[in-house]
C-alpha positions in Angstrom: -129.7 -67.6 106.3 -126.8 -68.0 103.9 -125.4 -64.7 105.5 -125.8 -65.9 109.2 -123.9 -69.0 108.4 -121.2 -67.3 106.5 -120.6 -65.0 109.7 -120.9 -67.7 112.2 -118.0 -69.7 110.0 -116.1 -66.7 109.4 -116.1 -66.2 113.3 -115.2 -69.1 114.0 -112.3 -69.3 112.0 -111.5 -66.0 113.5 -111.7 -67.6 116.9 -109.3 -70.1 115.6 -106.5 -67.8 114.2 -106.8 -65.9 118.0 -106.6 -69.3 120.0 -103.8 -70.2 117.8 -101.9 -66.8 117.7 -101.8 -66.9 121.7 -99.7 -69.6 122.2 -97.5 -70.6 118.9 -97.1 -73.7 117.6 -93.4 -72.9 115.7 -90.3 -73.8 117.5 -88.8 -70.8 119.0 -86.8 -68.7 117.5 -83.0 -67.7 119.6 -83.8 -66.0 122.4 -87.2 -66.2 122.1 -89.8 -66.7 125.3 -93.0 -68.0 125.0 -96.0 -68.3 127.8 -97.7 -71.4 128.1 -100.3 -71.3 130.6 -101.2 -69.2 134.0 -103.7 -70.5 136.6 -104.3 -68.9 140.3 -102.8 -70.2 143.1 -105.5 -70.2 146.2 -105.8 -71.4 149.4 -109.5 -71.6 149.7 -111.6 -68.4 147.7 -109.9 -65.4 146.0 -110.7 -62.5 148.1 -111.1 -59.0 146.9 -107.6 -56.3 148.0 -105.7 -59.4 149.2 -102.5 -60.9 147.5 -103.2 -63.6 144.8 -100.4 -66.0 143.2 -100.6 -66.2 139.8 -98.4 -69.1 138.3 -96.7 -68.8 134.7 -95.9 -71.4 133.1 -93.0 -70.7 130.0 -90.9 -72.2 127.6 -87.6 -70.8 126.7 -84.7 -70.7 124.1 -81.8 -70.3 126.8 -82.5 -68.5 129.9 -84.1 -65.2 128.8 -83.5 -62.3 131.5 -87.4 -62.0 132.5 -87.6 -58.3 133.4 -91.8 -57.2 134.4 -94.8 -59.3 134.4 -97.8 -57.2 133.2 -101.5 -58.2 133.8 -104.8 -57.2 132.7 -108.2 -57.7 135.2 -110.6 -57.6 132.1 -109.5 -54.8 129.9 -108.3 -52.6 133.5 -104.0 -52.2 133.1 -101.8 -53.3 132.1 -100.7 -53.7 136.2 -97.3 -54.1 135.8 -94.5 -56.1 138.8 -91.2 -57.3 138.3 -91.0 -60.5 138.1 -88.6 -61.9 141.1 -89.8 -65.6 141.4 -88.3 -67.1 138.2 -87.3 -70.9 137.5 -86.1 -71.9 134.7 -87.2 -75.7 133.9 -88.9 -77.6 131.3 -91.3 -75.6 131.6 -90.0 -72.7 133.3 -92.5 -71.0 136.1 -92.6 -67.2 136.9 -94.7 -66.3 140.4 -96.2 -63.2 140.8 -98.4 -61.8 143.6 -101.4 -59.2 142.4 -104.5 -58.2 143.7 -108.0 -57.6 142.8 -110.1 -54.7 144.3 -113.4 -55.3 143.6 -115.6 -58.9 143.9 -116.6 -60.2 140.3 -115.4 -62.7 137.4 -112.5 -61.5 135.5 -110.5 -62.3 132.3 -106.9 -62.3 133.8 -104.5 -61.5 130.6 -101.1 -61.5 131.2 -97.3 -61.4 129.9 -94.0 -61.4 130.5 -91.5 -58.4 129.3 -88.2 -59.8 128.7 -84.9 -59.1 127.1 -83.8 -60.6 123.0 -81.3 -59.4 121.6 -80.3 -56.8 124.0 -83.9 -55.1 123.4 -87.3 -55.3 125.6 -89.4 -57.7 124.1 -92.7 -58.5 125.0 -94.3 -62.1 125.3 -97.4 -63.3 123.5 -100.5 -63.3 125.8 -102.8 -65.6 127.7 -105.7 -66.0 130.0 -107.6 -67.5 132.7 -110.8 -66.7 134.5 -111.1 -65.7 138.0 -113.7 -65.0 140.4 -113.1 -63.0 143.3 -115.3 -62.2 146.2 -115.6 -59.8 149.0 -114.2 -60.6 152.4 
């Protein structure tokens, strides 16, 4: 019992550490971007082979040149578009149209490849969950 509870609490703080290291708590460093959030823009359901917006939401030292937005559909990628839909507010927003092929729940992962110090740098990662279906 001792050994179940030890895992269970050593998962969880492993959880934690994850949860924490996706989205940083620090102020940002010169140059630095950082990804806030992403939800799914839909008109109705999320159908399988048609265009889906996906919304980023950012925070940025300056205005970063965003280069590629890269996604994952549960593990399958990186799928990788350039990101042409950019504003730069508080918080800043990236739009990107992907698609889906095949009807079932994903983990969406996504983020954003941009430049820092005159180098390609990529962003830290998040997630939301999508369910697509066949049309």
């Amino acid at each position: 019992m001792r050994f179940f509870l030890t895992g269970v609490s050593t998962g969880g703080i492993f959880l934690f550490f994850v949860s924490c290291a996706t989205v940083p708590t620090e102020p940002l460093a010169a140059g630095e971007l950082r990804l806030l959030s992403m939800n799914v823009l839909k008109d109705g359901e999320i159908r399988a082979n048609l265009p889906l917006m996906v919304n980023v939401n950012f925070e940025a030292d300056g205005k970063p040149e965003i280069r590629t937005a890269c996604f994952y559909f549960s593990g399958d990628g990186p799928y990788c578009l350039k990101a042409t839909d950019v504003n730069y507010g508080s918080p800043g927003t990236i739009k990107i149209q992907v698609r889906a092929n095949t009807p079932v729940s994903y983990l969406l992962e996504g983020y954003i490849l941009y430049i820092r110090d005159g180098k390609l740098q990529p962003s830290n990662v998040i997630a939301t969950h999508v369910r697509v279906i066949s049309h």
